[in-house]
gemmi code that builds the backbone of each chain (N, CA, C; Angstrom):
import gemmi

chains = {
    "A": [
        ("UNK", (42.608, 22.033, -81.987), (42.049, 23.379, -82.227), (40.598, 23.245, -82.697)),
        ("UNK", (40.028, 24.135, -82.078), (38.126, 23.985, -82.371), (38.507, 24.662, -83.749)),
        ("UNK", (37.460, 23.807, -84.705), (37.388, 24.653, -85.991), (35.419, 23.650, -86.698)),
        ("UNK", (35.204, 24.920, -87.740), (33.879, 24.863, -87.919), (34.036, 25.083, -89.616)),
        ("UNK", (33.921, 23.782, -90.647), (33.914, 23.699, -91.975), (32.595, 24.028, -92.736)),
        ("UNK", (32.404, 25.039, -93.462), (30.873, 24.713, -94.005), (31.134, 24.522, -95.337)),
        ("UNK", (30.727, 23.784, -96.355), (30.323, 23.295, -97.421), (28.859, 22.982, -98.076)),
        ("UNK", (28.485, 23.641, -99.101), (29.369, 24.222, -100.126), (30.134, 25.137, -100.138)),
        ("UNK", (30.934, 26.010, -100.458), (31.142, 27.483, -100.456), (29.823, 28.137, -100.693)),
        ("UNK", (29.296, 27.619, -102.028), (28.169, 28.531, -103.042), (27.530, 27.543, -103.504)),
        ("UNK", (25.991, 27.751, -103.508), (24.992, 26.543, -103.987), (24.199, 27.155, -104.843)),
        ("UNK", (23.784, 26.796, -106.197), (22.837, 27.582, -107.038), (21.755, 26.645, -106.938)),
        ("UNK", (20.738, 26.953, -106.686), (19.387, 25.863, -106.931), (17.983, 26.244, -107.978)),
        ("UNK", (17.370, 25.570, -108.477), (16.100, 25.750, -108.944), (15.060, 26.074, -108.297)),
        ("UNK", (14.256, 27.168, -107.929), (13.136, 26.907, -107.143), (12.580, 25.614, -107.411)),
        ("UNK", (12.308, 25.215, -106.189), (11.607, 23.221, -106.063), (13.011, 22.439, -105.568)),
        ("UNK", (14.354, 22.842, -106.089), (14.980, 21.590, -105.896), (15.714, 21.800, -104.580)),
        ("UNK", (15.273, 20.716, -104.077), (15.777, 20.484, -102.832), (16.852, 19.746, -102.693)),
        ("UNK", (17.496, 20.197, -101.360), (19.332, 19.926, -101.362), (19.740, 20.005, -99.978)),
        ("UNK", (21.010, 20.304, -99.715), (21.408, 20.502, -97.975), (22.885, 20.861, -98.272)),
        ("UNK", (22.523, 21.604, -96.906), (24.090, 22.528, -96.369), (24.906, 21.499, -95.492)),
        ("UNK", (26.176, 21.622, -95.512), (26.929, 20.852, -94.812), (27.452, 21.552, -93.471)),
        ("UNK", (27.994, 21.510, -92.571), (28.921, 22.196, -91.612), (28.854, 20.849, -90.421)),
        ("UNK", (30.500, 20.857, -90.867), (31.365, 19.830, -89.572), (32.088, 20.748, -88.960)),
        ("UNK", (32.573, 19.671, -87.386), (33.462, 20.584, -86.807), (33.890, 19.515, -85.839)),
        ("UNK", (34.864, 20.441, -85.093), (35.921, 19.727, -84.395), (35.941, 20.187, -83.285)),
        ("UNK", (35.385, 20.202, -82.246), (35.327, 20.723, -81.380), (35.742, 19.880, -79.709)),
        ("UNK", (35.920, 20.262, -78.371), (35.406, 19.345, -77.002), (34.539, 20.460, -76.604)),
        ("UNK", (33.992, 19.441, -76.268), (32.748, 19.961, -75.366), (31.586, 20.656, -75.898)),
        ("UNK", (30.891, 20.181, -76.803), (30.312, 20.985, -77.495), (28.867, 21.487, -76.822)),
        ("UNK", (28.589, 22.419, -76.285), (27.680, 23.088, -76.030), (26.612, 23.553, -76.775)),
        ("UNK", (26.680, 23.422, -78.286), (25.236, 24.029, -78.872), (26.014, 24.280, -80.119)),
        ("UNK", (25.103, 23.776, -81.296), (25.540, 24.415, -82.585), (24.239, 25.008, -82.681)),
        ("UNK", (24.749, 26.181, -83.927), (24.014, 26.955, -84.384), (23.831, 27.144, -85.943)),
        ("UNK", (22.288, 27.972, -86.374), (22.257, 27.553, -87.750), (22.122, 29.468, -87.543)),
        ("UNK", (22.547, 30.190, -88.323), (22.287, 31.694, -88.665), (21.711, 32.015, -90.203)),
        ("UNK", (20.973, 32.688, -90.390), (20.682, 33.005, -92.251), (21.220, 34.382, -92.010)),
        ("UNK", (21.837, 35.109, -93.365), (22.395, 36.511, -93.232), (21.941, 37.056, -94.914)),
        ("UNK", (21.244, 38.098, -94.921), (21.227, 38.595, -96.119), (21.949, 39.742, -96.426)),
        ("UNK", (22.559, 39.971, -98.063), (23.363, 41.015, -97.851), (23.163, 42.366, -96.941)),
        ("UNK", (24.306, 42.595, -96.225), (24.052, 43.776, -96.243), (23.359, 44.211, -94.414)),
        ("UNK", (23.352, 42.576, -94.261), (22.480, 42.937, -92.906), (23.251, 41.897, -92.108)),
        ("UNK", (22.799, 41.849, -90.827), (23.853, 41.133, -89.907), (22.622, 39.937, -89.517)),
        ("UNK", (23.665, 38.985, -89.530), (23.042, 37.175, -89.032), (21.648, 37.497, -88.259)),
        ("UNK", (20.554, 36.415, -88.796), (19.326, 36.168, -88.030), (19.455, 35.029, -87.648)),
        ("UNK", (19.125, 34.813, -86.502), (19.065, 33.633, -85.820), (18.260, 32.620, -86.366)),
        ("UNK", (18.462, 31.558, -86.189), (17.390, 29.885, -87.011), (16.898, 29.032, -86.338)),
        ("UNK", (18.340, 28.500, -85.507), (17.939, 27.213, -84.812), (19.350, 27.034, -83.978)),
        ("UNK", (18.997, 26.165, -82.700), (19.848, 25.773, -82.339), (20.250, 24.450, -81.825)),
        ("UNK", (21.393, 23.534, -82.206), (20.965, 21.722, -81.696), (21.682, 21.848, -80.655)),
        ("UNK", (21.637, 21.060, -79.746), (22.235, 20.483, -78.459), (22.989, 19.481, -78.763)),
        ("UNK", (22.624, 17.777, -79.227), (22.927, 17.007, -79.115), (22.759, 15.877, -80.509)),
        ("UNK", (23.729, 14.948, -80.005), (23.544, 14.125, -81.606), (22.062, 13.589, -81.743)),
        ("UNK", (21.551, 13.414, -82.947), (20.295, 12.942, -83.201), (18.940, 13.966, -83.083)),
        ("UNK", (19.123, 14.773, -82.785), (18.294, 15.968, -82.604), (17.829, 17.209, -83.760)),
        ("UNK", (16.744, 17.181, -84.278), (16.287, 17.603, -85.784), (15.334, 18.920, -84.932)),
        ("UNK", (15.183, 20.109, -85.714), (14.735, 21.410, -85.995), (14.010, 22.052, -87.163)),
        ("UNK", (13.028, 22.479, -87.316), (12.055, 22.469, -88.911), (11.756, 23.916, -88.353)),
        ("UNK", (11.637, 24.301, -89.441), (11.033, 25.947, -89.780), (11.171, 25.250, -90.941)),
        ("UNK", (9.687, 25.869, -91.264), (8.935, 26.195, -92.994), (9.577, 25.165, -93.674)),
        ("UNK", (10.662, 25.769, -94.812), (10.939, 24.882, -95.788), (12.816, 24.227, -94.972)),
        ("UNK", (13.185, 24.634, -93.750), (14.525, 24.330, -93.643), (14.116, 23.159, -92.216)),
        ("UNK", (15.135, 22.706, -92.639), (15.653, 21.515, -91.106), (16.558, 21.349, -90.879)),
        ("UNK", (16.527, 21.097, -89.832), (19.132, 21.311, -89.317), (18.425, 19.685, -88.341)),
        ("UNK", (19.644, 19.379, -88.766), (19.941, 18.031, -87.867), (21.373, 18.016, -87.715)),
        ("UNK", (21.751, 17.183, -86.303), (22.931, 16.736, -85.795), (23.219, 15.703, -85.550)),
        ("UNK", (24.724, 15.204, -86.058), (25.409, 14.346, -85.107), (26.464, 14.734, -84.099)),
        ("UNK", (27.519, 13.520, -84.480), (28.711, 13.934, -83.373), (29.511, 14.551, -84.184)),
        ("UNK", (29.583, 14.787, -85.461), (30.754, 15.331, -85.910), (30.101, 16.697, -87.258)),
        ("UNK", (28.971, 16.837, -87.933), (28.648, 17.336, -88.308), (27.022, 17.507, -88.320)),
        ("UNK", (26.644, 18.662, -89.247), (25.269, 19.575, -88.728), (24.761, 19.335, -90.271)),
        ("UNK", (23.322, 19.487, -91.025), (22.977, 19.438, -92.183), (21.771, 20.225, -91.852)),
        ("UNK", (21.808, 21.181, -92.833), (20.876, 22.160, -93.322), (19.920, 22.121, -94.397)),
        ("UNK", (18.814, 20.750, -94.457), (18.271, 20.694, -95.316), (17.173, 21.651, -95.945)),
        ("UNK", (17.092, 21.680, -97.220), (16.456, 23.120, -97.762), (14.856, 22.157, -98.576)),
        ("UNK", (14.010, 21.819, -98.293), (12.759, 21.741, -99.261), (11.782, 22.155, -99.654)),
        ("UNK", (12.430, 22.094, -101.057), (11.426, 23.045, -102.229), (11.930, 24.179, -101.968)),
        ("UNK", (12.852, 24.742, -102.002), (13.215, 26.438, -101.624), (12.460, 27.101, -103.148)),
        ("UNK", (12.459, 28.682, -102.442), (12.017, 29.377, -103.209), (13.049, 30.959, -103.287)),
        ("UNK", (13.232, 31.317, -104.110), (14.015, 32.201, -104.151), (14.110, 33.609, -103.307)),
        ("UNK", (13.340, 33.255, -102.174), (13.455, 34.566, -100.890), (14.822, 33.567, -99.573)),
        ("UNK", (14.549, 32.461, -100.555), (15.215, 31.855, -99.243), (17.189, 31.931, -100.047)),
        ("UNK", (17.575, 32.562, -100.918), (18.506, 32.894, -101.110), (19.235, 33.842, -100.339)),
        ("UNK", (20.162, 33.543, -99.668), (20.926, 33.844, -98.791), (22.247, 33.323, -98.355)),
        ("UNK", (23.103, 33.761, -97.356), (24.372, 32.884, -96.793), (23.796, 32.658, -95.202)),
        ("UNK", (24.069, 31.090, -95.134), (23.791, 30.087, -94.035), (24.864, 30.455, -93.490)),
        ("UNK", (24.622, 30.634, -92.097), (26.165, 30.328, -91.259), (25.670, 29.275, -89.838)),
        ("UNK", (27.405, 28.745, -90.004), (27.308, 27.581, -88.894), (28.105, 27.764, -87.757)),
        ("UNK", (27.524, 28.270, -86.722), (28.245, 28.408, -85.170), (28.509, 26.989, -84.359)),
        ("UNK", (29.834, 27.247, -83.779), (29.594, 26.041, -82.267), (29.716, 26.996, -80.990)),
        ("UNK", (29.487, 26.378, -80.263), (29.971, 26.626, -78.704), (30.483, 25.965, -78.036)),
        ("UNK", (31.633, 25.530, -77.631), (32.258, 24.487, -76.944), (32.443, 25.437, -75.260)),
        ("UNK", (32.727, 24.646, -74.904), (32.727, 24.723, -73.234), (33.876, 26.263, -73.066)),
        ("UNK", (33.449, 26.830, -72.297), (34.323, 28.268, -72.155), (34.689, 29.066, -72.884)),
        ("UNK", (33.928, 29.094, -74.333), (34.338, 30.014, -75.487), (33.300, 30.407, -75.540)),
        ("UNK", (33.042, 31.379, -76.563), (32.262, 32.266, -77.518), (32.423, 31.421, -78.890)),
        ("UNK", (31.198, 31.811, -79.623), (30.731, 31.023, -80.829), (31.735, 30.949, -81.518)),
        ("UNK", (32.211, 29.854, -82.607), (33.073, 30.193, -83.280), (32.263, 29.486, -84.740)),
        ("UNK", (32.355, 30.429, -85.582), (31.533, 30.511, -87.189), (32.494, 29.725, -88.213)),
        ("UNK", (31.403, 29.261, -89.316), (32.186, 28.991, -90.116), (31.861, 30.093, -91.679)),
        ("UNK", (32.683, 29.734, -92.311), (32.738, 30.867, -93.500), (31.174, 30.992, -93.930)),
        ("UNK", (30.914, 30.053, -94.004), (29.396, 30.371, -94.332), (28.800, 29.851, -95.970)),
        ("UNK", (27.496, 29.080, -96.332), (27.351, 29.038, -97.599), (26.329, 29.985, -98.152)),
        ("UNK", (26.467, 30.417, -99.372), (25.812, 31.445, -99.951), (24.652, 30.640, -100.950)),
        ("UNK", (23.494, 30.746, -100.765), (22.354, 30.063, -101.328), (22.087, 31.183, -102.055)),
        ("UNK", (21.779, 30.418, -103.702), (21.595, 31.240, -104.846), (20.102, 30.390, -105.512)),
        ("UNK", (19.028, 31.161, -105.049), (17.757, 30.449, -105.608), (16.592, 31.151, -106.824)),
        ("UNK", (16.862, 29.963, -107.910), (16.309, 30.935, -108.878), (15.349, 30.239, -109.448)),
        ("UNK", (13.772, 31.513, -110.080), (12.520, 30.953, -110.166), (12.632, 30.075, -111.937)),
    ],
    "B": [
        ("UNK", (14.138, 37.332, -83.884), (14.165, 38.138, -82.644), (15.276, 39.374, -82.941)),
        ("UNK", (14.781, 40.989, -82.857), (14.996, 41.784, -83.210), (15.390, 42.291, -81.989)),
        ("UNK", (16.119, 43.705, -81.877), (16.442, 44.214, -80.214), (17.879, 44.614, -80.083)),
        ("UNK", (18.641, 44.639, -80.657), (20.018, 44.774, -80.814), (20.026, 46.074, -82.255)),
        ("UNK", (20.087, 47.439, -81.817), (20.267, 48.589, -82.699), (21.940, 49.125, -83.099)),
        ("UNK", (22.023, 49.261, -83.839), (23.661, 50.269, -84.130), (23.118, 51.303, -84.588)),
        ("UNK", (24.598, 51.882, -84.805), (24.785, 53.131, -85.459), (25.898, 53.562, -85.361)),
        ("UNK", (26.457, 54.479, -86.230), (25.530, 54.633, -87.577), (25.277, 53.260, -88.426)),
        ("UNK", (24.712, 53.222, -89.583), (24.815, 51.990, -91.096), (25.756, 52.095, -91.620)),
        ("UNK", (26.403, 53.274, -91.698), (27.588, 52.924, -92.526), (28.448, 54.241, -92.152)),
        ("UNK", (29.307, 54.462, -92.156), (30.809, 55.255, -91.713), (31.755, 55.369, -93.107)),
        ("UNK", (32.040, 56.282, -93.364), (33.678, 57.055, -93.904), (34.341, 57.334, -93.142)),
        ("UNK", (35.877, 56.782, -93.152), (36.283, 57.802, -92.232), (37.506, 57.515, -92.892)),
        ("UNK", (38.764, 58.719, -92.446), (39.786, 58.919, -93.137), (40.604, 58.010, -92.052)),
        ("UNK", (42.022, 58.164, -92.057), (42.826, 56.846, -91.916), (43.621, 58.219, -89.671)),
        ("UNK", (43.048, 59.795, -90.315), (43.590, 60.180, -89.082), (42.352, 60.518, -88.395)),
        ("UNK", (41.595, 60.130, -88.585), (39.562, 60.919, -87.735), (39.481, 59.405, -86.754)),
        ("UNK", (39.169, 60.456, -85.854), (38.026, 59.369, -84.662), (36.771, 59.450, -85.081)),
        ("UNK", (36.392, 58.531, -84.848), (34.732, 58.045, -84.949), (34.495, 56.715, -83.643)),
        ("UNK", (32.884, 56.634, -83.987), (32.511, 55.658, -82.556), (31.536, 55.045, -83.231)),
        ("UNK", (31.308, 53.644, -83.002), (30.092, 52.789, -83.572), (29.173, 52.834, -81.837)),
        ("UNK", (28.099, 52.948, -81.854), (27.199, 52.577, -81.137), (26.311, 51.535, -81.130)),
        ("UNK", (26.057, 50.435, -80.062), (24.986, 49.717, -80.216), (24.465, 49.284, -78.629)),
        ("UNK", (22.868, 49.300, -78.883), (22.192, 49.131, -77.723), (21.111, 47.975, -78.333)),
        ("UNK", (21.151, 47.379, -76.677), (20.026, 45.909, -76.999), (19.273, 46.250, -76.032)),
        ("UNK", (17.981, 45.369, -76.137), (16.810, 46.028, -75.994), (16.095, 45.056, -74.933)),
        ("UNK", (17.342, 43.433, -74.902), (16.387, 42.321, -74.818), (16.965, 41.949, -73.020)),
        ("UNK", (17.490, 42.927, -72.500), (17.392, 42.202, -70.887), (18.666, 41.466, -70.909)),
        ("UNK", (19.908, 41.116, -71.903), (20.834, 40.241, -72.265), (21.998, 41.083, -71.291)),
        ("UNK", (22.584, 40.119, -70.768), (23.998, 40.664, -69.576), (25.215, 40.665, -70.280)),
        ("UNK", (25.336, 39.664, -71.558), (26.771, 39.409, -72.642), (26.653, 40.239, -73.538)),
        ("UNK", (27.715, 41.324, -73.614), (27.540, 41.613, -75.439), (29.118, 41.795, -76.032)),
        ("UNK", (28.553, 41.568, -77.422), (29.908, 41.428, -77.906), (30.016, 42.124, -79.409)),
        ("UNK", (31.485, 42.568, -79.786), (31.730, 42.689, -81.118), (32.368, 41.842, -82.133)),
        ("UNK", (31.697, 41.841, -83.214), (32.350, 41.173, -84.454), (33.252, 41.705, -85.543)),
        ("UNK", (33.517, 40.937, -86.239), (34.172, 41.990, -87.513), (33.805, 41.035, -88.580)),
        ("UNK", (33.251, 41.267, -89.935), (32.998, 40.582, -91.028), (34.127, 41.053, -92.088)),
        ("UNK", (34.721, 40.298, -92.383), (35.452, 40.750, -93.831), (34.915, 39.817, -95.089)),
        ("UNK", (35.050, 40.285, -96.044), (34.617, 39.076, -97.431), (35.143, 38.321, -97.190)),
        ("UNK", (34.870, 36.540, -97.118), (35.540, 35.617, -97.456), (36.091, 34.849, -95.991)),
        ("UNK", (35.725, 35.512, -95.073), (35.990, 35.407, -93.633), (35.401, 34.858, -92.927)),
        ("UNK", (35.688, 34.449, -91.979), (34.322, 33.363, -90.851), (34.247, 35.296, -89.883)),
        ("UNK", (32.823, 35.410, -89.263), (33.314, 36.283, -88.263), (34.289, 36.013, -87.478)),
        ("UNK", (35.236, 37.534, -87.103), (35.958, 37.062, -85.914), (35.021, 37.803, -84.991)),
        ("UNK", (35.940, 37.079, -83.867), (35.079, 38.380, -82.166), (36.602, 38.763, -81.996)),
        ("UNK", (36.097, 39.801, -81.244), (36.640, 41.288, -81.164), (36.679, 41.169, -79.719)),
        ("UNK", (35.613, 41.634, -79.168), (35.448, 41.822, -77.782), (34.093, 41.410, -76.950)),
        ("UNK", (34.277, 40.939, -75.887), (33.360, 40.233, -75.272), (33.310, 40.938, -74.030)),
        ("UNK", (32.171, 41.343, -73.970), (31.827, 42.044, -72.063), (30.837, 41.016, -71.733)),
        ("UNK", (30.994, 40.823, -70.081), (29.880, 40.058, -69.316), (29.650, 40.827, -68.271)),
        ("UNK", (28.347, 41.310, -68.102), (28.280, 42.549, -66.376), (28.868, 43.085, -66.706)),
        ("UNK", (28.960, 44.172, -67.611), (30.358, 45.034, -68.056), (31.567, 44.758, -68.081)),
        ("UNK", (32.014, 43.850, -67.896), (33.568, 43.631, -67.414), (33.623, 42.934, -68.497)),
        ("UNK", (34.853, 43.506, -69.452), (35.287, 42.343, -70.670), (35.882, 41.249, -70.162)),
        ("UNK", (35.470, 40.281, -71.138), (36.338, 38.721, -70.438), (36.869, 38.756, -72.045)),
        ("UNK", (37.135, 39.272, -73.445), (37.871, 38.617, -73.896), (38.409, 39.734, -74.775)),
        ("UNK", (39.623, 39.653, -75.282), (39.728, 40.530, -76.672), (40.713, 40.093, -77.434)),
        ("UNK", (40.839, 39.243, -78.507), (40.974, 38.895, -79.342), (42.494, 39.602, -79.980)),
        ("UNK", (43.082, 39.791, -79.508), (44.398, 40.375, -79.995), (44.069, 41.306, -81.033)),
        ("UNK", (42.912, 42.488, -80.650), (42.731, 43.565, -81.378), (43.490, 44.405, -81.618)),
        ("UNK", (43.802, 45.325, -82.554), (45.030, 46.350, -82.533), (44.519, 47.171, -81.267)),
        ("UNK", (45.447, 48.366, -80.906), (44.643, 49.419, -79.846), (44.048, 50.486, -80.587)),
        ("UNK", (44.261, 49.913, -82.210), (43.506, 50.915, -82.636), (41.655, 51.046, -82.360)),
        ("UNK", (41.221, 49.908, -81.860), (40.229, 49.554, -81.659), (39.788, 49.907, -80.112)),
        ("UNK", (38.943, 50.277, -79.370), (38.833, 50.411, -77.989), (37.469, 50.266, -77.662)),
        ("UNK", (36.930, 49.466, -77.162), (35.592, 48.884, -76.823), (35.834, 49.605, -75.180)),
        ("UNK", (34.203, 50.367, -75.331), (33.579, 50.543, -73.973), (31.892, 50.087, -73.775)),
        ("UNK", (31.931, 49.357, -72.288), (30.648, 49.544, -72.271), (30.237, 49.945, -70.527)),
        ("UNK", (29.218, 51.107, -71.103), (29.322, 51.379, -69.780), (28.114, 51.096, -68.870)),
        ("UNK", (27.567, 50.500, -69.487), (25.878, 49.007, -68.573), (25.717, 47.977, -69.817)),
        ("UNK", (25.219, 47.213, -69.246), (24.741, 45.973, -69.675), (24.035, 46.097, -71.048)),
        ("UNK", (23.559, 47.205, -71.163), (22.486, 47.774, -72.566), (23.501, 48.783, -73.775)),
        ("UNK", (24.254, 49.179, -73.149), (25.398, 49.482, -74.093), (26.668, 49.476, -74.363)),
        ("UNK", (27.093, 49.225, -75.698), (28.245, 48.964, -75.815), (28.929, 49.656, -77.074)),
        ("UNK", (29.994, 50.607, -76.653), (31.134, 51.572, -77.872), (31.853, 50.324, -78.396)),
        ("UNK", (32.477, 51.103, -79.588), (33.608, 50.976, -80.451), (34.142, 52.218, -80.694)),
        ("UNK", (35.219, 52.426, -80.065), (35.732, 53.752, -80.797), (36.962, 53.334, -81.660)),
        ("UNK", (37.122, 53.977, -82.400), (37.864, 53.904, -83.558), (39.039, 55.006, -83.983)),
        ("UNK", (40.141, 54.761, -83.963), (41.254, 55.802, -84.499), (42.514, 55.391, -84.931)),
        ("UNK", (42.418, 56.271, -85.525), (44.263, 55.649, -86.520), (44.110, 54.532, -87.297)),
        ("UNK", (42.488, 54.593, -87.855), (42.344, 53.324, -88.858), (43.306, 53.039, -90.044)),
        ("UNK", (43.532, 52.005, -90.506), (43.946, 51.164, -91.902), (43.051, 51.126, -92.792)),
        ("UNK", (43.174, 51.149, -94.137), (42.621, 50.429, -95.242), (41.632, 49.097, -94.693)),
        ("UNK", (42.906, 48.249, -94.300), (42.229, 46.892, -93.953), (41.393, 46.826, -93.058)),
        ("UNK", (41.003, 47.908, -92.458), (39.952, 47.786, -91.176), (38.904, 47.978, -91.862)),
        ("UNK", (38.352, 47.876, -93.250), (37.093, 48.500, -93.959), (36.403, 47.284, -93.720)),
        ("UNK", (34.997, 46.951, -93.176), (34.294, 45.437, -93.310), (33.327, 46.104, -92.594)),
        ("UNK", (32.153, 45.008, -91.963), (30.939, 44.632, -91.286), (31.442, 44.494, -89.840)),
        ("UNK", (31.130, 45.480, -89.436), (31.410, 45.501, -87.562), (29.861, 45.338, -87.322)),
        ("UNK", (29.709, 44.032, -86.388), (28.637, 43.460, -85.915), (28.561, 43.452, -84.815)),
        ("UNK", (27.791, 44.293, -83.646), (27.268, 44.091, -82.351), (26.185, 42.702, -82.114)),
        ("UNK", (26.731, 42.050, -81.116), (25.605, 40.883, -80.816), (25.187, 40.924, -78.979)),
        ("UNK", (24.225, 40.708, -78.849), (23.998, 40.280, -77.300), (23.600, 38.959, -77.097)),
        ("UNK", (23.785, 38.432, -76.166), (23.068, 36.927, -74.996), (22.838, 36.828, -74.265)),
        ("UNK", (22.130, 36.416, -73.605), (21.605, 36.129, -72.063), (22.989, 35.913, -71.254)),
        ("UNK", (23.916, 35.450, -71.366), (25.148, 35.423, -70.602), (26.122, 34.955, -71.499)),
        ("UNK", (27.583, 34.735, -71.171), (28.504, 34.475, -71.635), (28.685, 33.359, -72.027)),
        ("UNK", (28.268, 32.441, -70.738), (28.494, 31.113, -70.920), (27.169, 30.566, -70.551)),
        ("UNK", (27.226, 29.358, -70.745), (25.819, 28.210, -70.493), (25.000, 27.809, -71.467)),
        ("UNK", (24.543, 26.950, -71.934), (24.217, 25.970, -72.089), (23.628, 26.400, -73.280)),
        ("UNK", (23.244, 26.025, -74.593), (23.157, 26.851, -75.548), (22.787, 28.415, -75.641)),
        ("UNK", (23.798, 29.063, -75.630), (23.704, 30.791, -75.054), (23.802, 30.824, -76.814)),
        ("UNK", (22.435, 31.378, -77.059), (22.263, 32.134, -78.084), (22.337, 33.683, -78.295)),
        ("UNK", (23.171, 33.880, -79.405), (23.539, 35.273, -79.545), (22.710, 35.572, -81.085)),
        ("UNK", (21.907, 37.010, -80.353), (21.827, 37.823, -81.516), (22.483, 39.101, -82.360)),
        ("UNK", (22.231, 39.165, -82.978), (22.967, 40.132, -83.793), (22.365, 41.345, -84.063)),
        ("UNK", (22.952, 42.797, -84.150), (22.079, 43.803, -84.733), (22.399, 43.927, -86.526)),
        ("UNK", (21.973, 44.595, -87.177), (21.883, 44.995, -88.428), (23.556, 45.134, -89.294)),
        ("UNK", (24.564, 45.606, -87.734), (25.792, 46.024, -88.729), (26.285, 47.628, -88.720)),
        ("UNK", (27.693, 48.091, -89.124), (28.195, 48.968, -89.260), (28.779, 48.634, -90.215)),
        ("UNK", (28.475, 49.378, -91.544), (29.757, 49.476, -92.263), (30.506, 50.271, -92.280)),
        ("UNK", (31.748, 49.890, -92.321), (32.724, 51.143, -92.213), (34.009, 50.995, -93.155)),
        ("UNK", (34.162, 52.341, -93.634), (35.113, 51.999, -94.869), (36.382, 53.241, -94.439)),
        ("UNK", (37.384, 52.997, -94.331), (38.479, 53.859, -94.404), (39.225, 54.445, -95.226)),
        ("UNK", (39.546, 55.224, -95.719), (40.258, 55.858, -97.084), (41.061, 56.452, -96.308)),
    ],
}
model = gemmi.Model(1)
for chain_id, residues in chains.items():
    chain = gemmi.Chain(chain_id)
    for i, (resn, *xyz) in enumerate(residues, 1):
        res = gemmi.Residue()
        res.name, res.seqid = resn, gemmi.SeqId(i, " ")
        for name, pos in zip(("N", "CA", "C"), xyz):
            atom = gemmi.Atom()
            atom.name, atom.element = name, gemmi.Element(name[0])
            atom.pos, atom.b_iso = gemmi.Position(*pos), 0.0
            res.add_atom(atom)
        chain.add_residue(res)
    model.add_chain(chain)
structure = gemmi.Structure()
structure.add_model(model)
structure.setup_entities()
């Protein structure tokens, strides 16, 4: 069964301290993971998307990298606009995305 | 990337009223689909149209009834809601259904609460 883990649940950080999101998964055929940011209240913005193992993505202060079995959402130096919930999509061959619960970034000055 | 509108933001509705969520995309996308957010939940999907023609639905109640009638829009109508149907109904579009990282966007959301 395709399934998509994200860890932490909930991350509190310091503005400056830098850290990373987890999301593994289990998938065949994997067609594309995805990184989403969602702030309350509003529906998922798009981030980034990897293809393949070894393959890294940068906006501003975030970077998503991949392997074969999990995705990392590194955060440096965040600042407290970047508090939000991360979500982690796959796409495996003949489906529609399938999400994981999502982590909630708590960033304070 | 913005282009995917709903409506209404947010909904009341009693447990015997029809109501309809609306959403239109803006971006040329042939896939669109619905979500459902609950607290504590991964999204589920709901319903998936490609060229209008749904390819999926998720063992929705029939309380739920997705129409779309072109490529640029897509209903939710709604009746004989539950309590438990109260959450984040999310319209998304993509360039197609399937292929090769098919990125989906999202619009803003419906909330909808049932009493």
């Amino acid at each position: 069964e395709d399934q998509v883990t994200q860890s932490p649940e909930a991350l509190r950080l310091q503005e400056g301290e830098s850290s990373s999101l987890n999301c593994s998964y289990t998938v065949s055929g994997l067609r594309g993971l995805f990184w989403y940011r969602q702030d309350p209240g509003k529906g998922p913005e798009f981030l980034f998307t990897l293809y393949s193992a070894g393959e890294e993505k940068e906006k501003e202060r975030l970077k998503a990298t991949l392997t074969k079995k999990e995705s990392f959402l590194h955060i440096t130096a965040p600042k407290p606009e970047d508090s939000a919930t991360y979500l982690c999509a796959v796409q495996a061959e003949g489906t529609a995305l399938i999400f994981g619960k999502g982590t909630t970034l708590s960033v304070s000055s | 990337e913005t282009g995917v509108t709903q409506t209404p933001r947010h909904l009341v509705m009693g447990m015997t009223n029809k109501k309809s969520l609306k959403c239109e995309q803006h971006l040329g996308h042939n896939a669109m689909y619905w979500y459902k957010q609950s607290a504590k939940k991964p999204l589920e999907l709901m319903f998936v149209y490609n060229f209008k023609e749904q390819t999926e639905n998720n063992s929705v109640p029939s309380r739920f009834s997705p129409e779309c009638p072109n490529s640029s829009h897509l209903f939710l109508h709604l009746h004989t809601l539950q309590p438990e149907d109260s959450a984040l109904y999310l319209c998304a579009s993509s360039r197609a259904y399937e292929g090769l990282g098919n990125t989906i966007y999202f619009g803003e959301g419906s909330w909808l609460t049932v009493v």
